[in-house]
C-alpha positions in Angstrom: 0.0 0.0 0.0 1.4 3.5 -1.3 0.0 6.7 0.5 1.3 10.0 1.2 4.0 10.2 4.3 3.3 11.3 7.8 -0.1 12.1 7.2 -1.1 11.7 10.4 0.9 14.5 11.4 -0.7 16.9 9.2 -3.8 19.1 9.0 -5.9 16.0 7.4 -8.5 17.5 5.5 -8.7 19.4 2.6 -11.6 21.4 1.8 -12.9 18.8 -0.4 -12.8 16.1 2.6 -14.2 18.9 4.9 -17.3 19.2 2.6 -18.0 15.5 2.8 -17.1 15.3 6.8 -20.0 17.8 7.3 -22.2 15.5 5.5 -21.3 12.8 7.0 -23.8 9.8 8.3 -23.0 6.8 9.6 -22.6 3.7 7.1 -25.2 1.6 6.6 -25.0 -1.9 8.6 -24.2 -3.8 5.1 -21.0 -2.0 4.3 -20.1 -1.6 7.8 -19.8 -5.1 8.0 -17.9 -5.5 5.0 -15.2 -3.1 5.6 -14.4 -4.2 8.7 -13.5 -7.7 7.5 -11.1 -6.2 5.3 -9.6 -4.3 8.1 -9.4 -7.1 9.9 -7.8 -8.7 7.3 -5.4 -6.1 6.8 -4.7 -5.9 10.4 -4.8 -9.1 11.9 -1.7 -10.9 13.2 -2.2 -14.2 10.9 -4.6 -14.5 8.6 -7.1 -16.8 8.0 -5.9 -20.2 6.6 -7.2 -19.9 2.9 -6.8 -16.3 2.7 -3.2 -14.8 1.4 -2.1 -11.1 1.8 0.9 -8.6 1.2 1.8 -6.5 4.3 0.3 -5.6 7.4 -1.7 -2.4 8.0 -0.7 -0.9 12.2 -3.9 0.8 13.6 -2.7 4.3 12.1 -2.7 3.3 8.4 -6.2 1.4 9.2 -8.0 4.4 9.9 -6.4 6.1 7.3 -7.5 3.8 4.6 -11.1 3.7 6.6 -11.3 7.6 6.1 -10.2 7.5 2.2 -13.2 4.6 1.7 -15.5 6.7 3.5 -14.7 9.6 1.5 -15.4 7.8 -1.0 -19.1 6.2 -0.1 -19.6 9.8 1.1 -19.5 11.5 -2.3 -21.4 8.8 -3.9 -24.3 8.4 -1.0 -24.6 13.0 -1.4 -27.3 14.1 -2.8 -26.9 15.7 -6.4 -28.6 18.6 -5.0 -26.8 18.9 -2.0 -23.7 21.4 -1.5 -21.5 18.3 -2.0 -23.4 17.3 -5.2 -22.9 13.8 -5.2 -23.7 10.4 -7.2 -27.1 10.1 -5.0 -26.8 6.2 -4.4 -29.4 5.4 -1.9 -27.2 4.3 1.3 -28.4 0.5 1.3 -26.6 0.3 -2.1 -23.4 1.0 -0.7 -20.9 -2.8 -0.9 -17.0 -2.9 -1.1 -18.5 -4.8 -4.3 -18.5 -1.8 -6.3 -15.1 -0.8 -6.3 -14.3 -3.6 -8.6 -15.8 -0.9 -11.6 -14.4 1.4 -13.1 -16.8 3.6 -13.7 -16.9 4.2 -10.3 -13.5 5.3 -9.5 -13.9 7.9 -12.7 -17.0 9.5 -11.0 -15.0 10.2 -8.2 -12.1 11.1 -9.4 -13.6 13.6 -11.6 -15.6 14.3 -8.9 -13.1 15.6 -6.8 -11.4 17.1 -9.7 -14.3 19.6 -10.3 -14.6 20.2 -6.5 -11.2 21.2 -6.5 -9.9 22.2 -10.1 -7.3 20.0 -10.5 -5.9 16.0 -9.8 -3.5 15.3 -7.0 -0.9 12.7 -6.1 -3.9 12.0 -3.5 -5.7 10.7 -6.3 -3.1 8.0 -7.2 -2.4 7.4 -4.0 -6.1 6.2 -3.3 -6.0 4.3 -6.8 -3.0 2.0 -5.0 -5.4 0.8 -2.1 -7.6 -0.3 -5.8 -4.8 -2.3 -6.7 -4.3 -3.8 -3.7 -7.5 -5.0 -3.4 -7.4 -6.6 -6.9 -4.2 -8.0 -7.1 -3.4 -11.7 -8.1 -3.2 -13.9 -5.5 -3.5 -11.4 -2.1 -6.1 -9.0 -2.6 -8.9 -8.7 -0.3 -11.6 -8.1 -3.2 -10.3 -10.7 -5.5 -10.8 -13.4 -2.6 -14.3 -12.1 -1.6 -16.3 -12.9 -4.9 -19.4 -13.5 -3.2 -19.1 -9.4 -2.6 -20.8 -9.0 -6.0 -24.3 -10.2 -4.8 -24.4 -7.0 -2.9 -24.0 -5.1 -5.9 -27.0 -3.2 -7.3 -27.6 -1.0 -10.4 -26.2 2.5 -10.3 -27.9 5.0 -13.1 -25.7 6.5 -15.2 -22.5 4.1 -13.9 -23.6 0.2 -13.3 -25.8 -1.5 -15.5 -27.3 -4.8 -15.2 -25.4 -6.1 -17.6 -22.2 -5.2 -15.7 -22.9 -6.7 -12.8 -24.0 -9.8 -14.9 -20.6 -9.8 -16.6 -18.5 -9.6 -13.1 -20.4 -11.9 -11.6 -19.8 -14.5 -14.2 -15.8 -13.4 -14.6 -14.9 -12.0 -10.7 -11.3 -12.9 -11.4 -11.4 -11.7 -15.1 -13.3 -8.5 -13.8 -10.2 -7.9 -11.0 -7.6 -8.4 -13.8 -9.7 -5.6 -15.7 -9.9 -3.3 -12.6 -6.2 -3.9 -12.5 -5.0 -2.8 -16.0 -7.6 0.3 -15.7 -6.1 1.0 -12.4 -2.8 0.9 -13.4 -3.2 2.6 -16.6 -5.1 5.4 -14.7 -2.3 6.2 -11.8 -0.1 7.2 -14.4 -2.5 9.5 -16.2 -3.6 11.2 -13.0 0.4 11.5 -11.9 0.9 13.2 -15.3 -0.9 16.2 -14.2 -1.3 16.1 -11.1 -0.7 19.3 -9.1 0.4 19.8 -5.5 -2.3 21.3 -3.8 -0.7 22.3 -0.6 2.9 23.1 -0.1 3.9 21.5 3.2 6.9 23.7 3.6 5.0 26.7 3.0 4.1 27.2 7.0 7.8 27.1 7.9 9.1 28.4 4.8 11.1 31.5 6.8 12.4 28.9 9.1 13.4 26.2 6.3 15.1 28.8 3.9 16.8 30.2 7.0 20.9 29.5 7.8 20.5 27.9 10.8 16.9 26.5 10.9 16.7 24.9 14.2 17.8 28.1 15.6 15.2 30.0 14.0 12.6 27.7 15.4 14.6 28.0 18.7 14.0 31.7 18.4 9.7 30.2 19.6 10.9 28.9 22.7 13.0 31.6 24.1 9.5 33.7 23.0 7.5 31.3 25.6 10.2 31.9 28.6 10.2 35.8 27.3 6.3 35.8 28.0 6.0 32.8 30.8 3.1 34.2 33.2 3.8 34.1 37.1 2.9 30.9 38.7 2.0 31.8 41.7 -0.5 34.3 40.0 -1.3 32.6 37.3 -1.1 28.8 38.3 -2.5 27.2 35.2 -1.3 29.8 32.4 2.4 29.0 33.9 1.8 25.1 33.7 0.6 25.8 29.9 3.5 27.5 29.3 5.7 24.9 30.4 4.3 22.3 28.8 4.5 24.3 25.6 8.4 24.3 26.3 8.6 20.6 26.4 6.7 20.1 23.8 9.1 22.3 21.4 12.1 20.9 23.4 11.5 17.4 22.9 9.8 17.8 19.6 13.3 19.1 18.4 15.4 17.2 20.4 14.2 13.5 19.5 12.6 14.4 15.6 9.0 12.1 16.8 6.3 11.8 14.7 3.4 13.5 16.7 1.9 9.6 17.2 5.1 8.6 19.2 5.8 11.8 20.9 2.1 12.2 22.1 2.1 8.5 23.3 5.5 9.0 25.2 4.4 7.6 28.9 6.3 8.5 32.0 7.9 6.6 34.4 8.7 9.1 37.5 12.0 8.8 39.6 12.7 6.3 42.0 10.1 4.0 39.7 11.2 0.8 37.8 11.1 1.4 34.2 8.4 -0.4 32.3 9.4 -3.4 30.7 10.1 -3.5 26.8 7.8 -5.8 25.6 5.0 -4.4 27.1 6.0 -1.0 25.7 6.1 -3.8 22.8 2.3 -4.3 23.1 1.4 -1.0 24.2 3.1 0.2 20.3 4.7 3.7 22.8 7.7 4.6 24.3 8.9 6.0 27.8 10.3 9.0 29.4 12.5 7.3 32.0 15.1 8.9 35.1 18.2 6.6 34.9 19.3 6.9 38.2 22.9 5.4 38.0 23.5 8.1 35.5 21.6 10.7 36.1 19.7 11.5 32.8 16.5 11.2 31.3 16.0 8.9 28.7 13.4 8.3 25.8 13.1 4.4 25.1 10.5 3.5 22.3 10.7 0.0 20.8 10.7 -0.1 17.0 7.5 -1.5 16.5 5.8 1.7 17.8 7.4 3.8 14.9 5.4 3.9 11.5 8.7 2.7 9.3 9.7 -0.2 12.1 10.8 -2.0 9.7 13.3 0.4 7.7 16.8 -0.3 7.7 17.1 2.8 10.8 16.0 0.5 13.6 17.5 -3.0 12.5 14.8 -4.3 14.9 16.4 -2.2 17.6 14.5 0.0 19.7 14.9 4.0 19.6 17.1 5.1 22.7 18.1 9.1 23.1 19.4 10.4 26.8 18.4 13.7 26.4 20.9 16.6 27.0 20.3 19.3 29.9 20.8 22.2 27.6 19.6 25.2 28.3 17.4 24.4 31.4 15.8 21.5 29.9 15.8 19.0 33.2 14.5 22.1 35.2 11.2 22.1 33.3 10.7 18.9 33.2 11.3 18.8 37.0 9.0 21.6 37.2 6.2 20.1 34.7 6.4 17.2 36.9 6.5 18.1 40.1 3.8 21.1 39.3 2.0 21.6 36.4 1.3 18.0 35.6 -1.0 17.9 38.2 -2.3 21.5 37.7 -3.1 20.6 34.1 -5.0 17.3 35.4 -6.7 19.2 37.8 -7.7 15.7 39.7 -8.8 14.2 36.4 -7.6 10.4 36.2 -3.8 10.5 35.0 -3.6 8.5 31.3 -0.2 7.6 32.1 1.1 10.2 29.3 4.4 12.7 30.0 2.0 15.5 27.8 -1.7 15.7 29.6 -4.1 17.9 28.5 -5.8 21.2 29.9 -8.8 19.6 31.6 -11.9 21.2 31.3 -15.0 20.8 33.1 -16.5 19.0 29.3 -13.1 16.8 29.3 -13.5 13.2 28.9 -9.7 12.2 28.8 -6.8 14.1 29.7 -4.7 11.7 27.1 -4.4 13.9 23.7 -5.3 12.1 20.6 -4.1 13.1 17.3 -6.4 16.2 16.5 -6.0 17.8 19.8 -2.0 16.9 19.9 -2.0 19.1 16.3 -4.4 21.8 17.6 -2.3 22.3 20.6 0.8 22.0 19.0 -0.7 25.1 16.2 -2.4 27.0 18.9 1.4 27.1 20.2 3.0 28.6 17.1 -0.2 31.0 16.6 0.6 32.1 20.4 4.0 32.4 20.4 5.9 31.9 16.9 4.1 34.2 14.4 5.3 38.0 14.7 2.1 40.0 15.2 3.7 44.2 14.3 1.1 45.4 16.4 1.9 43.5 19.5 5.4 43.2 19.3 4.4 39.4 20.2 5.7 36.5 18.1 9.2 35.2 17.3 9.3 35.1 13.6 8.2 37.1 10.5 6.4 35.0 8.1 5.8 32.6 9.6 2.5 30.2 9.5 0.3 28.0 12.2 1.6 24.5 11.7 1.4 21.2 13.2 3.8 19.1 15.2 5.4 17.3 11.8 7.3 20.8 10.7 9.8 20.0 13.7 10.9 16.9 11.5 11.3 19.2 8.4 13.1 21.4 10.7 15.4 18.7 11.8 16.2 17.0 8.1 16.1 20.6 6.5 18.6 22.0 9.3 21.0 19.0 9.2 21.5 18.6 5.1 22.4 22.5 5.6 24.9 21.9 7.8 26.4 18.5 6.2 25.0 17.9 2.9 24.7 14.6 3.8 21.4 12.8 3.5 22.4 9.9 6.0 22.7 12.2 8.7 19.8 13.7 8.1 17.8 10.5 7.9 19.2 10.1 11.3 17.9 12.9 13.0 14.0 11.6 11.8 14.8 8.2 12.0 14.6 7.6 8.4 16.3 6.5 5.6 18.5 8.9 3.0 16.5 8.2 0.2 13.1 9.3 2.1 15.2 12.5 3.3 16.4 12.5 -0.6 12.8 12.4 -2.1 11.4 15.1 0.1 13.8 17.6 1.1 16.3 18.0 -1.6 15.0 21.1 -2.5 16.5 22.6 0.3 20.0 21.5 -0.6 21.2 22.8 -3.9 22.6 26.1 -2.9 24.2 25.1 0.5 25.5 22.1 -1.4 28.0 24.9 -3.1 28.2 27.3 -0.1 29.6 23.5 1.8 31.6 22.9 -1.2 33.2 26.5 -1.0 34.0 26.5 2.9 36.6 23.5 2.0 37.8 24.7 -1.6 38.0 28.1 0.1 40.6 27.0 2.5 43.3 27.0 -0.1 43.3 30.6 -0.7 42.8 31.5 2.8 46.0 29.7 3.3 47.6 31.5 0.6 
């Protein structure tokens, strides 16, 4: 399965998805069903003897994929008369069936097209999950023929005579699918346009010398502004937090997922065991006594890539350094605003807890309150408002948690031109860090060049 990197770090709707989320209803029983045996399928630990696949989906690509199906349905269920002007299917003709035509996928894909103006990569992307449930041998669709006596007449897309024909040829109708599908992602990549820059945020940051100091520059704007905490208890505690976030966001390079999840073992506790951080898919905040550091310890199979070359099957270990007053918050979040924050709410278990608020049900974020927090942050503190004086940088854009691992790759191939290194910082591989941040490079690839060529007539 091919789909777009890290998006569960990003803002995750566009305004076409937005359109359809506000129209959203729940699916009908039929199709629930049927989608989640294919995420069981796609999920389980063995699969059921009979049955052959290729890979295994963790819980955040599941729910992924579950969003681009519903999508999907979605646009097809909408009314035609409806702001999202949809196909108009009646709900109780909705089956996993119909993905095996076509004509189908073109509706939506030019669906979305005139919705927005132009194809995407998000387009191709979504034709992949097509192919993987035709393929020969291991897709989920091509094993399931019996899905095709769900399959109803469509007007104006499935005829009687089409479901006649892929009911009496399922596997010659997946090999069809296949060819179209295949045929089709190269057409849409042709012209496909990028509809969001994801650099554009953090642009000022990314294009400057040193960008990790730049984005240093938001911290030291949070201490600059840091309320009184004996006047301002809870303020203080959010302002702390805020700190660590930044700090250990730049320090360790997370994806939001694993720095979110981070639990915390407190001092004089025995750290938990690795396998069941193993079962848990987090990592751990940890005080190594002996030594006298804190330590992050995630085991590889909570990391999205576990099994790229990075980890080797190892699990992530960074001791992080006490720069610039970093053990003193943390000692302070923990001994202080922790509990402030929780205001006696039940403790998930998490080092970053939530505000709690009198219409809180958990104080453990999840992924859209981790990225609203994280942008109300850089709105608060990192965006240069002229009228205030308020803000660290000019330029700049509300982001989410992911732009730290731009800032990390972007900042290292700056200062070494090497790709490997940078990889190492994000816990990637080079070629990722090649693919999506070599734009960066080009001029400091000749400004590193010159500092060693340079040497000669210095010496001279």
């Amino acid at each position: 399965m091919v789909h777009k990197p890290d998006d569960e770090d990003r803002n995750p709707l566009d305004d076409v998805e937005c359109e359809l989320v506000a129209a959203s209803k729940d699916a009908p029983a039929g199709l629930a069903k049927e989608v989640a045996r294919f995420v069981g399928f796609k999920t389980a630990t063995l699969t059921e003897i009979g049955y052959l696949r290729s890979g295994v989906w963790n819980e955040q690509t599941a729910m992924q994929q579950v969003e681009y199906l519903g999508l999907l349905f979605g646009a097809l269920a909408s009314s035609p008369s409806s702001p999202v002007a949809g196909a108009g299917v009646p709900r109780a003709s909705l089956a996993m069936g119909l993905l095996i035509f076509p004509a189908v996928w073109d509706w939506y894909f030019q669906w979305r097209e005139r919705r927005r103006g132009f194809f995407t990569a998000w387009e191709a992307n979504m034709l992949q999950l097509g192919l993987a449930l035709t393929g020969a041998g291991t897709g989920w669709l091509r094993q399931h023929s019996e899905l095709a006596d769900r399959v109803r007449p469509i007007p104006g897309l499935i005829t009687p005579t089409d479901i006649a024909a892929v009911q009496a040829d399922w596997d010659g109708a997946c090999d069809a699918f296949y060819r179209y599908g295949f045929a089709r992602a190269g057409e849409i990549r042709r012209v496909a346009r990028v509809h969001r820059d994801p650099f554009e945020p953090i642009l000022p940051i990314l294009e400057a010398e040193s960008p990790l100091g730049e984005y240093r520059l938001i911290v030291q704007e949070i201490i600059r502004l840091m309320p009184d905490a004996d006047r301002y208890p809870l303020a203080a505690a959010e302002a702390v937090r805020s700190i660590l976030m930044l700090r250990l966001g730049l320090h360790l390079g997370l994806r939001q997922k694993n720095l979110r999840q981070l639990l915390l073992c407190l001092p004089g506790h025995p750290p938990t065991p690795e396998r069941q951080l193993e079962l848990r898919k987090c990592g751990e905040l940890r005080w190594l006594e002996r030594e006298g550091i804190w330590e992050v310890f995630i085991p590889a199979v909570a990391f999205k890539n576990a099994g790229s070359s990075f980890f080797a099957r190892r699990p992530f270990q960074f001791r992080l350094p006490d720069l610039e007053g970093l053990y003193g918050y943390i000692e302070t979040y923990i001994r202080r605003d922790r509990s402030i924050l929780l205001g006696g709410f039940a403790d998930p278990g998490t080092f970053f807890v939530k505000t709690v608020k009198r219409t809180s049900r958990e104080a453990a974020y999840d992924q859209n309150s981790f990225y609203e927090a994280w942008r109300l942050i850089i709105q608060r503190y990192g965006i240069y408002n002229p009228y205030t004086g308020r803000g660290a940088i000019k330029g700049l854009l509300p982001h989410g948690p992911h732009s730290v691992r731009d800032v990390l790759a972007t900042h290292t191939l700056k200062k070494t031109g090497s790709y490997e290194q940078a990889s190492y910082a994000i816990q990637d591989t080079p070629d990722v860090v090649a693919r999506h941040y070599a734009r960066f490079l080009p001029q400091d690839k000749a400004a590193l060049a010159a500092q060693v060529l340079n040497q000669v007539w210095e010496a001279a």
